[in-house]
C-alpha positions in Angstrom: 0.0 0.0 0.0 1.1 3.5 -1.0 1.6 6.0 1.8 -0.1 9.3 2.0 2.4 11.4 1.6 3.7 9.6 -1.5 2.3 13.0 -3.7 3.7 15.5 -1.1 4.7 18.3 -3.2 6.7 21.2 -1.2 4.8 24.4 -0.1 7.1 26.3 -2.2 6.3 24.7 -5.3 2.3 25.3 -4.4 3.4 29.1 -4.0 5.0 29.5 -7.6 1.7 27.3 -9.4 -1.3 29.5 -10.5 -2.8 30.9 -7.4 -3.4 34.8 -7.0 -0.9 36.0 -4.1 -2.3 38.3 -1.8 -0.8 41.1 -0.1 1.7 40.1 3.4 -0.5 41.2 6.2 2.7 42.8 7.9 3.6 44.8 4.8 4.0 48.6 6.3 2.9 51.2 3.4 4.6 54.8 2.5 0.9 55.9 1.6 -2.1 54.0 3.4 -5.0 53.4 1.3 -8.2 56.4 1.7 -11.2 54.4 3.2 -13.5 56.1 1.0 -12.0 53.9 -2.2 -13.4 50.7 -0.4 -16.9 51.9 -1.0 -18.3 51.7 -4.2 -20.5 54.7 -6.0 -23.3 52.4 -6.0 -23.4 51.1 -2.4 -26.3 52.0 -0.9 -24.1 53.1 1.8 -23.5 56.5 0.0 -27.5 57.2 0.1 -28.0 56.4 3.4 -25.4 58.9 4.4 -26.9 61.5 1.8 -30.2 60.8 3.5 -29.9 61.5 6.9 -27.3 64.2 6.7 -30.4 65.9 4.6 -32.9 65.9 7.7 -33.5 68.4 9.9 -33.2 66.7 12.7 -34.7 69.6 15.2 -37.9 69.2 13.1 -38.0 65.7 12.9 -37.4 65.7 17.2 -34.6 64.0 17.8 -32.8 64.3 21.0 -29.3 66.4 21.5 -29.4 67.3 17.6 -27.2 70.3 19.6 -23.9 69.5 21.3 -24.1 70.2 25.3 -21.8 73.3 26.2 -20.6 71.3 29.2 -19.9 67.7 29.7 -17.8 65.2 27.8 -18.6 65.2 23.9 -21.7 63.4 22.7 -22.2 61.3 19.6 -24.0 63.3 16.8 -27.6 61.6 17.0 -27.3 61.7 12.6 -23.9 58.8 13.0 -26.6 56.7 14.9 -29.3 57.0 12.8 -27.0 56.3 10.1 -25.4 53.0 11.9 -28.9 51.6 12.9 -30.1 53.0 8.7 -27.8 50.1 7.9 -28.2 47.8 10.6 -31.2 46.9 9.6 -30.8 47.2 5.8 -28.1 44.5 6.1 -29.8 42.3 8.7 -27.9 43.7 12.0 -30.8 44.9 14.4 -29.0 43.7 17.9 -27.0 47.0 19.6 -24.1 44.8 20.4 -23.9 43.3 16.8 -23.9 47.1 15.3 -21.4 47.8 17.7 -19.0 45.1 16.6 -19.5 46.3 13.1 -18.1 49.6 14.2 -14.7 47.9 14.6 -14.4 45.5 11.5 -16.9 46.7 9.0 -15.4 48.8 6.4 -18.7 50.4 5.3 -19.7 51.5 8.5 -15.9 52.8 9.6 -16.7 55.2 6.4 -20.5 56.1 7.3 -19.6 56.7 11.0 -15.8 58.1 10.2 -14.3 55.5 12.3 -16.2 56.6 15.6 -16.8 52.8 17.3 -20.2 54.1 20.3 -20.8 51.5 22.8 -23.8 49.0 22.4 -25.5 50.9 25.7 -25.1 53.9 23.7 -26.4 52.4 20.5 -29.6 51.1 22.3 -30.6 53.9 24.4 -30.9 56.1 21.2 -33.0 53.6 19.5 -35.2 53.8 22.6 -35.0 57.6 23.5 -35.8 58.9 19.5 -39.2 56.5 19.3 -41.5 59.0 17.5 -38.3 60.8 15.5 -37.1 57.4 14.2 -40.7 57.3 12.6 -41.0 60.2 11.0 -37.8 59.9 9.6 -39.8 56.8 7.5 -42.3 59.4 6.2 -39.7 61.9 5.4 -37.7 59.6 3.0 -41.2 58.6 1.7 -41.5 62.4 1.1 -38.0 62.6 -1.1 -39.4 59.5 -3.1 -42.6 61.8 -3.8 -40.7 64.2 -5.1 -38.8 61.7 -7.2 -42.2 60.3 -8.7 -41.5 56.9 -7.3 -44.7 56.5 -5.8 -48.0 56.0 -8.3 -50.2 57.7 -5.9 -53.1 55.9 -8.0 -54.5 53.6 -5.7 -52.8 50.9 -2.4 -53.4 47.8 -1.1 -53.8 46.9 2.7 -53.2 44.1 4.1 -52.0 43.1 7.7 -49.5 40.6 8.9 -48.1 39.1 12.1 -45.2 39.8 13.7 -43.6 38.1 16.7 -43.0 40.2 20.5 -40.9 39.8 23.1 -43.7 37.6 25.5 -43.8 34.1 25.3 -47.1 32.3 25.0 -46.5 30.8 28.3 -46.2 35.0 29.5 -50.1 35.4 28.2 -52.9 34.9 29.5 -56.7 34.8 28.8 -59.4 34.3 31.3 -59.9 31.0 30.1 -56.4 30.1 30.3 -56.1 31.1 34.1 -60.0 29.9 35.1 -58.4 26.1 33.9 -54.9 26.5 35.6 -56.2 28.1 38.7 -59.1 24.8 38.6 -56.5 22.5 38.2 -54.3 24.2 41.1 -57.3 23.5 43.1 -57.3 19.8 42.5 -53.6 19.5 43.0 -53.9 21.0 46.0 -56.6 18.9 47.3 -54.6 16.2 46.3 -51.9 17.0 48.0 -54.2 17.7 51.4 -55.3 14.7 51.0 -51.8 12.8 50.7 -50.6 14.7 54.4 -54.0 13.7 55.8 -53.1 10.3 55.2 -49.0 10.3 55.4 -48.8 9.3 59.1 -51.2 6.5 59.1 -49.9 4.7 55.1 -46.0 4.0 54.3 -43.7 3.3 51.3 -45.3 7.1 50.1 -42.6 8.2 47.2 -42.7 12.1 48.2 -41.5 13.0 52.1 -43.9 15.2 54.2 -41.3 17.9 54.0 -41.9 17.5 49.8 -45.6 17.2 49.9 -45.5 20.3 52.0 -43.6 22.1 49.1 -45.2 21.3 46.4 -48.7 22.3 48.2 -47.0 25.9 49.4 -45.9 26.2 45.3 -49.6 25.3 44.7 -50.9 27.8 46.8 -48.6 30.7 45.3 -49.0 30.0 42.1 -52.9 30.2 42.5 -52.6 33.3 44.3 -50.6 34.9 41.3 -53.3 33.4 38.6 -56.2 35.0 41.0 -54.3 38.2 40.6 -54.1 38.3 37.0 -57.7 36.8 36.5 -58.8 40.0 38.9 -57.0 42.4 36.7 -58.7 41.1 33.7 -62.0 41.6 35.2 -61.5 44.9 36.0 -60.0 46.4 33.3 -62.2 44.7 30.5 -59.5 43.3 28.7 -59.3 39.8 26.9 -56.3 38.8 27.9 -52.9 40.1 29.2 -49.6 39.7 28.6 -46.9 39.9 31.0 -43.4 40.8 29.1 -44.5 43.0 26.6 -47.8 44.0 27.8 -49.2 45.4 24.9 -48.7 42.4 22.8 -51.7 39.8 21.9 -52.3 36.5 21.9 -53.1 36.0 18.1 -53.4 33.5 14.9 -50.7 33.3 12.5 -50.2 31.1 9.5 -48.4 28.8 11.6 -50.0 28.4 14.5 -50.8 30.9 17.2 -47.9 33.4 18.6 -47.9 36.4 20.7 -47.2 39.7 18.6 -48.8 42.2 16.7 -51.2 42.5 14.0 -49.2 45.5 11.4 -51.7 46.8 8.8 -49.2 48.2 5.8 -50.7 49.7 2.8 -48.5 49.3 -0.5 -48.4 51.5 -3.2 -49.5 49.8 -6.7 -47.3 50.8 -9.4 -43.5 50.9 -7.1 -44.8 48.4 -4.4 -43.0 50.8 -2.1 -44.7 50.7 1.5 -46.7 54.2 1.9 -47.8 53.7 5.5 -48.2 51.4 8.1 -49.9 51.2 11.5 -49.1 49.0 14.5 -52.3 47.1 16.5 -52.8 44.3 18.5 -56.2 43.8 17.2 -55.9 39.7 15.8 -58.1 40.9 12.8 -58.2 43.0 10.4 -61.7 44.2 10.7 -62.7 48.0 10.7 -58.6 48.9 9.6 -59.4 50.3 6.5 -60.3 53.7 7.1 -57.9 54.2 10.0 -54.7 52.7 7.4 -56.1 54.3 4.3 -57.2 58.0 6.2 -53.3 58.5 7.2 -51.8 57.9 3.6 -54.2 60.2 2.2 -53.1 62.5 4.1 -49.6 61.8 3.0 -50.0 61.6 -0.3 -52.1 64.7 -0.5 -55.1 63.6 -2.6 -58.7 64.3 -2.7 -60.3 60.6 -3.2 -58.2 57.8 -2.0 -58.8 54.1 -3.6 -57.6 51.1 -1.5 -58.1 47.3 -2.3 -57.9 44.8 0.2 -58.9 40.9 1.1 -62.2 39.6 2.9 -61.1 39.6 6.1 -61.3 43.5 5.9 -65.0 42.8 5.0 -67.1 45.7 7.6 -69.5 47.2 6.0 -69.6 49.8 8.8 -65.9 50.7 8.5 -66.6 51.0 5.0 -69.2 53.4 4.7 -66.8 55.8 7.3 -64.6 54.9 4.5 -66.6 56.6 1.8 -67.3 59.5 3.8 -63.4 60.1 4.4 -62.8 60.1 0.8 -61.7 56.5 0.3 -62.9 53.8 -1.7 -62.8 50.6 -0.1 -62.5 47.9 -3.0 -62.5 44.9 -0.7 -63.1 41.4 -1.8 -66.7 40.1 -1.3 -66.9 36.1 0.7 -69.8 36.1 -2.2 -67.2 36.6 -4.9 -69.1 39.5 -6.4 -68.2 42.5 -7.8 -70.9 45.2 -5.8 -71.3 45.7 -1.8 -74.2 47.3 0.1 -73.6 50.2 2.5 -75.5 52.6 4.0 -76.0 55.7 6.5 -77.9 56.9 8.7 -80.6 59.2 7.1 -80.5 63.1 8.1 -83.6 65.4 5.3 -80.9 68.7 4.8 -80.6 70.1 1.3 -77.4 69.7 -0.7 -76.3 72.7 -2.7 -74.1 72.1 -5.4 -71.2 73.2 -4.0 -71.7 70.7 -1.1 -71.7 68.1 -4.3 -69.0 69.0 -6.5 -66.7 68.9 -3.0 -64.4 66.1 -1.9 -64.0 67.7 1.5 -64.9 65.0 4.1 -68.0 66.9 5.8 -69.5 67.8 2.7 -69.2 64.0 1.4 -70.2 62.9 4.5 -73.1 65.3 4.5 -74.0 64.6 0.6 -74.0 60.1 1.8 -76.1 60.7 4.6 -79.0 62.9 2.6 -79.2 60.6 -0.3 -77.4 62.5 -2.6 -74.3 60.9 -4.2 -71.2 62.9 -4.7 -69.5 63.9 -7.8 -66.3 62.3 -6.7 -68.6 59.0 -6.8 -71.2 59.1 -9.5 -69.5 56.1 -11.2 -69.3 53.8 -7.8 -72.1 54.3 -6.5 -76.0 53.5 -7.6 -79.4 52.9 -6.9 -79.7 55.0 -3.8 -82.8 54.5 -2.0 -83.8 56.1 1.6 -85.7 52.8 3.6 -87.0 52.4 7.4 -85.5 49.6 9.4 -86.6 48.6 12.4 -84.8 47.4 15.4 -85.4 46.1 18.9 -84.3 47.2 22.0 -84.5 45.2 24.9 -85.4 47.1 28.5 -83.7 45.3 31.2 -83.9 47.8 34.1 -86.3 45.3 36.2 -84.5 41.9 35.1 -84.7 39.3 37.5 -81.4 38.2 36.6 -79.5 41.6 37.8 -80.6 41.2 41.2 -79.0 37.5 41.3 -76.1 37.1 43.3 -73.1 35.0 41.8 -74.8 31.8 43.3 -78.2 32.4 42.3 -77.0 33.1 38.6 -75.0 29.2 38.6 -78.2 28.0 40.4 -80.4 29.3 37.8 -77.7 27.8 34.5 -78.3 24.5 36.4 -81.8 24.6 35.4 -80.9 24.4 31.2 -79.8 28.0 30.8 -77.2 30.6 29.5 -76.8 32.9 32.2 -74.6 36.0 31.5 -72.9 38.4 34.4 -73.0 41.3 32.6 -70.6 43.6 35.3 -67.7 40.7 35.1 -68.7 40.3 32.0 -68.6 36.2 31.3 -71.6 33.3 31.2 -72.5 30.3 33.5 -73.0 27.3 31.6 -76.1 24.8 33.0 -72.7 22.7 33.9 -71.7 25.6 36.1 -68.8 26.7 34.3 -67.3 30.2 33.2 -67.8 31.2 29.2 -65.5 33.7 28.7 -66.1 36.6 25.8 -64.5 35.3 22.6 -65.2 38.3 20.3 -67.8 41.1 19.3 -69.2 39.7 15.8 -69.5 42.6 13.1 -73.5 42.3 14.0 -72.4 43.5 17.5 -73.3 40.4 19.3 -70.5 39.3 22.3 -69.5 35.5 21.9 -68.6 33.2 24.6 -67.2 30.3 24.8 -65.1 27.6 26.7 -63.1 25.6 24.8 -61.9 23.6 27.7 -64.5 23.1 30.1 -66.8 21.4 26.9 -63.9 19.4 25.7 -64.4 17.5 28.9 -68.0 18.0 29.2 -69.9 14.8 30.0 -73.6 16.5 29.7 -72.9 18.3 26.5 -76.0 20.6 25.1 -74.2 20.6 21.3 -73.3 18.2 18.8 -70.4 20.7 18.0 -66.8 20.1 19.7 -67.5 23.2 21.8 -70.4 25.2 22.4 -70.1 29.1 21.3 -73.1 31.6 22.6 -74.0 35.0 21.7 -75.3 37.3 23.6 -76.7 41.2 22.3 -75.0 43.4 25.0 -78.7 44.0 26.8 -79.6 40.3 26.8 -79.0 38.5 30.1 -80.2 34.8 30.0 -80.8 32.4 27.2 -82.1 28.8 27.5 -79.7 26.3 26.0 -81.3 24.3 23.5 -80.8 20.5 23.4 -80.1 20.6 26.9 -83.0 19.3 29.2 -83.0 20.5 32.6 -84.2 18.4 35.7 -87.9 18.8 36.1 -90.8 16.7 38.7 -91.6 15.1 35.7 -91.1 14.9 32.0 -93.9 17.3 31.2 -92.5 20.3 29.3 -94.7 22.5 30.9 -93.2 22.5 34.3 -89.4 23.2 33.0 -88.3 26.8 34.3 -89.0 29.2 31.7 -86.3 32.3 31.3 -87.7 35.2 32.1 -89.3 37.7 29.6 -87.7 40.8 28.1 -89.5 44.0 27.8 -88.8 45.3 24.1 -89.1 47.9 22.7 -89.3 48.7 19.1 -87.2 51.6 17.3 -87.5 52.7 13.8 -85.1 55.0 11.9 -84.6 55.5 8.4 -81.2 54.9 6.7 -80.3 55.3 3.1 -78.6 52.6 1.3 -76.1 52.6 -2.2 -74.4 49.9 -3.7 -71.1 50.6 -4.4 -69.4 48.6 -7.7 -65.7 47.6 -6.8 -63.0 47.9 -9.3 -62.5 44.2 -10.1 -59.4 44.4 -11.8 -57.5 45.9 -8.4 -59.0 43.4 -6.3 -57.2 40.7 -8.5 -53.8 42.7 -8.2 -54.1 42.7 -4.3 -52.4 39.6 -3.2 -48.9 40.8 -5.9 -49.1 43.8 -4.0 -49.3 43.3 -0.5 -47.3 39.8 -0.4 -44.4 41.6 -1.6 -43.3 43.9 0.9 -43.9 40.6 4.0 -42.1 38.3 1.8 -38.6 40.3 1.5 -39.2 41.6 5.2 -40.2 38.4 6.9 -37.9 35.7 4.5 -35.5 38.1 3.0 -34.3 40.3 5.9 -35.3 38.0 9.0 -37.2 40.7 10.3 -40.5 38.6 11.6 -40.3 39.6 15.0 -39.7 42.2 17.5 -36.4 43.3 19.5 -38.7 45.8 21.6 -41.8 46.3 23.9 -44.2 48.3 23.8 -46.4 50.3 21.1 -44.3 52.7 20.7 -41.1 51.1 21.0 -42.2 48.5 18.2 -43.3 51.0 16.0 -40.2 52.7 15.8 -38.8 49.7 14.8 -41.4 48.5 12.3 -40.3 52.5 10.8 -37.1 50.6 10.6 -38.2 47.9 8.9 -40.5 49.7 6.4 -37.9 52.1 5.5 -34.8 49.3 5.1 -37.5 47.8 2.2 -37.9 51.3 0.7 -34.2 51.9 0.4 -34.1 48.7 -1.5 -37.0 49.5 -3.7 -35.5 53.0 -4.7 -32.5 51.6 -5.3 -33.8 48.8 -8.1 -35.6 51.6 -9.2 -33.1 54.4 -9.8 -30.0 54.0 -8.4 -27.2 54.9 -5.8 -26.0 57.8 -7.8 -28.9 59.5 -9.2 -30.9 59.3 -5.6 -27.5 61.0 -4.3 -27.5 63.5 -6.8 -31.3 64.3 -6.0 -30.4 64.3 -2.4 -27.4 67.5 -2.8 
């Protein structure tokens, strides 16, 4: 057998084959080499630092813009805009990663003239310039205006999650805690139980000194759930979370995460991002207006046309829609091509200046007398002024708000729905808590259980879980297929709920039908995919560093404005953007 080294050839025959040589790191130069001929006329590097030495950064709000007459020199708050600009154009978001680049990026020792801050330093800017940090998103959007980059002709909305910094195990819901704290409960019984009966059984597994432990961990742990379940009660809210306490609960394509919900409207012709707004609503109900009403305002236009999917499907939010001066074209569950919306009736003549306007009082004012605008006379048709007739239920005398918390589970025993309308959450005839699930677009509350019907045993639905909706003045509903105990089987002796007074209200309304531009609703999905696919698979940026609404805003300005640097570029250029910028 050969040996190994039988081919050795000599590392000074390698050295004279044909590899390129480089340079002998220990090499002293008469000259050194200028930094700035490491960076290329086209790196996007150059605009960034064209960019932000362009803002005013009094205006914009940013803190220390001027040097302190005392004190040890400050960092000039434009270097760390300019290091966190490209921090998150190239991926680097942490403050102790840009702070490392200070020492062996060569890009950033141009953009920041070799000045290396400390990561503390880094991070308390991000944190300290929240709102100036956003503005600074509109104001390059503003340059790009000015540039003709943006269509202005119509966006598309759409909303998309993004991770916080709160675990799901940090969130809570008040049916999360009502099954840990019932659970608790039975552990801690158990464990009663087990130092009841410790001196008189042997061969146990857990000592006395363990058992007593586990039960004082028990006991805390319930106390802290109580806490948080109280909190919930009193402040109305669905559910909390502990880290980042503005953060929800919510359902993403994979799953279910804690984040927020970040409505971003696109522009149709660049696919730039003209505005975004940060919520921790899970849907995307009602956002239209709200989204569309603020790039508007940017862009500076009379009537506003948006496009977006079904789950943006209100037909509330969009008549307020209409009357802003927006045109919501939002996909129909029905697949058609026309929506009905309509307002609440007020007789007031209409001059024709009123109708020729696109202010939003005057459209408002023209919707709600029947009279269709000018701006709309090819969107919206038959208009006809109808009476509709609600109900209104009196509940002043109700039996049910004189129960006390016993009489109410008493009462659901009997086959009913009972609903406590102060804490807000219904007794099941099994005695357990429904808590409120949603407000439906009709304005009905829904409540529901998921776990205490999964291990019903006297279940009232076919369904895997029962769901029950409630009007906000209805207190007690009887639960059908459930039979309650009786003397006998006659149906006539089962507890009837009590009556509601009602009382019967009629208003007049007029009601259009507004004709959606078909051809934007198919572009949607190429519009607003874009700008989440580069962000979320491109750049990494799917989640949160900060907490907080305004702290996560600021940093979704980051993200938006990292995208539109890209998108200018592919458009235009490094060097003409830089020559527009001086």
């Amino acid at each position: 057998m050969s040996s190994i080294f039988s081919n050795f050839v000599p590392i000074t025959t390698v050295q004279n084959m044909a590899y390129k040589k480089g340079e002998d790191r220990r090499q002293r130069t008469l000259f050194p080499d200028c930094i700035d001929d490491y960076v290329g006329e086209d790196a996007p590097v150059r605009l960034m630092d064209a960019f932000v030495d362009r803002l005013d950064m009094e205006k914009l709000g940013f803190l220390r813009f001027v040097p302190a007459d005392t004190g040890a020199p400050g960092y000039n708050p434009r270097d760390l805009l300019k290091l966190y600009t490209y921090g998150y154009y190239y991926e680097v978001r942490s403050s102790r990663k840009l702070a490392r680049q200070c020492l062996i990026n060569i890009e950033v020792m141009w953009l920041l003239s070799k000045l290396a801050p400390d990561f503390r330093t880094i991070s308390d800017f991000r944190k300290d310039n929240k709102a100036a940090i956003e503005k600074t998103f509109k104001e390059f959007n503003r340059f790009c205006y000015s540039q003709d980059l943006f269509s202005k002709s119509y966006v598309s909305i759409d909303g998309s999650k993004f991770k916080a910094v709160n675990a799901k195990d940090r969130n809570f819901t008040l049916n999360k805690l009502d099954d840990r704290i019932a659970r608790l409960d039975q552990h801690i019984a158990h464990y009663m139980d087990e130092l009841d009966a410790y001196d008189a059984e042997e061969g146990r597994k857990l000592s006395k000194v363990d058992l007593e432990h586990k039960l004082e961990n028990c006991k805390e742990r319930k106390e802290f759930y109580e806490g948080y379940r109280e909190q919930l009660e009193q402040s109305g809210e669905k559910q909390m979370s502990l880290t980042d306490p503005d953060s929800r609960l919510m359902k993403a394509n994979k799953g279910f995460c804690v984040g927020y919900n970040t409505q971003v409207a696109v522009d149709a012709e660049s696919h730039m991002i003209a505005g975004f707004q940060m919520t921790n609503n899970p849907t995307d109900h009602g956002q239209i207006t709200s989204v569309a009403g603020d790039v508007k305002q940017e862009y500076g236009v009379d009537i506003l046309e948006a496009t977006a999917d079904k789950g943006y499907e209100s037909p509330e939010d969009h008549a307020n829609a209409l009357a802003s001066g927006i045109v919501p074209n939002v996909i129909q569950r029905n697949g058609g091509c026309t929506e009905e919306v309509k307002f609440d009736y007020h007789d007031v003549e209409i001059t024709d200046e009123q109708k020729a306007s696109t202010k939003p009082e005057d459209l408002k004012t023209c919707l709600e007398a029947g009279v269709v605008p000018d701006a709309y006379k090819d969107i919206l048709t038959d208009v006809k002024v109808v009476e509709e007739k609600t109900y209104v239920a009196d509940i002043a005398d109700s039996d049910v708000l004189k129960m006390t918390d016993a009489k109410m589970k008493a009462k659901a025993a009997e086959g009913y729905f009972v609903r406590a309308a102060e804490r807000n959450f219904v007794y099941c005839p099994q005695g357990q808590m429904l808590r409120q699930k949603s407000i439906k677009r009709n304005g009905m509350i829904r409540y529901c259980n998921k776990l205490a019907c999964k291990n019903c045993k006297n279940r009232c639905t076919t369904a895997d879980f029962k769901e029950v909706d409630f009007n906000k003045d209805k207190l007690i509903i009887l639960a059908r297929g459930y039979k309650p105990q009786a003397s006998d089987d006659n149906d006539d002796e089962r507890p009837k709920p009590p009556r509601q007074k009602r009382a019967k209200v009629v208003k007049k309304v007029v009601k259009y039908v507004l004709h959606l531009d078909e051809k934007k609703m198919d572009q949607r999905k190429c519009l607003s995919e874009h700008p989440f696919g580069t962000l979320k698979r491109s750049l990494g940026q799917y989640y949160f560093l900060l907490k907080g609404f305004a702290k996560v805003t600021a940093e979704m300005a980051l993200f938006c404005l990292s995208y539109n640097l890209r998108r200018a570029i592919n458009m235009k250029g490094v060097p003409a953007l830089v020559a527009a910028l001086r």
